[in-house]
N, C-alpha and C positions, 0 to 999 in steps of 0.2 A: 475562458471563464475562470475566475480567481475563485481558488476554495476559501471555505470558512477558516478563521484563525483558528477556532476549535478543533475541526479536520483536522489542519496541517498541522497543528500540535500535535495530535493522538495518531495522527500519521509516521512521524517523526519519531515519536516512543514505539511504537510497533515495529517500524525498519530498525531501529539498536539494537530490537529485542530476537525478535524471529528470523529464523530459517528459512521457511517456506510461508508465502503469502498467497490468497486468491480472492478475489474478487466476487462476493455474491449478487449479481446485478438486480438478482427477484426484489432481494430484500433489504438493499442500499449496504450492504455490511461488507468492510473488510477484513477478513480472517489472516490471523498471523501465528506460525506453531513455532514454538521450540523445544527443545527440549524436555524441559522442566512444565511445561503448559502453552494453554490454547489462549489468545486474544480474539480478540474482536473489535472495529468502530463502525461505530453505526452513523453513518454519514448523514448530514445536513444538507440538500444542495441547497445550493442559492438561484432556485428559476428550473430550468430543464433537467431532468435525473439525467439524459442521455446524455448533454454536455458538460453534465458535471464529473459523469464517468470516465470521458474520454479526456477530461483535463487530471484527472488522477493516474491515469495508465502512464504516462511518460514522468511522472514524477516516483512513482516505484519502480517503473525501466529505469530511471536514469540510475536509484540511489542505487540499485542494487548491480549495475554495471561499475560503478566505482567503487562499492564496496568489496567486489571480487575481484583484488587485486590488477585491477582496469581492465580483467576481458571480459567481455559482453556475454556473460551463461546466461541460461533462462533466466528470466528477471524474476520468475517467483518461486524460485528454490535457489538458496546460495548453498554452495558448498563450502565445507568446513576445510 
């Protein structure tokens, strides 16, 4: 399932921004902290919440495997 272009924007600005990421499945929101402050997206799906979840978990696995200088940490805390 293809996310929304809104999602993958605000998706996108969340992974440049945050540290640690998690996934609220209750209430459709992705949570992203840094330093400096807390985000949030509050997701759209397009059709089934449950596959619209499981098309987003490998897209913050991936980024956050190449942003940690290519070794695969937990994908929702990078380290500094």
């Amino acid at each position: 399932m293809e996310l929304s272009s809104e999602d993958e924007l605000r998706l996108q600005v969340l992974l440049a921004n945050a540290e640690a990421i998690r996934i609220d499945e209750q209430r459709m929101v992705v949570c992203g902290l840094s330093t400096e402050r807390e985000f949030e997206v509050q997701l759209t799906p397009m059709g089934s919440a449950d596959r619209y979840l499981h098309s987003i978990t490998p897209l913050l696995k991936n980024s956050y495997c190449l942003a940690v200088r290519k070794q695969c940490l937990p994908w929702h805390v990078r380290h500094a």
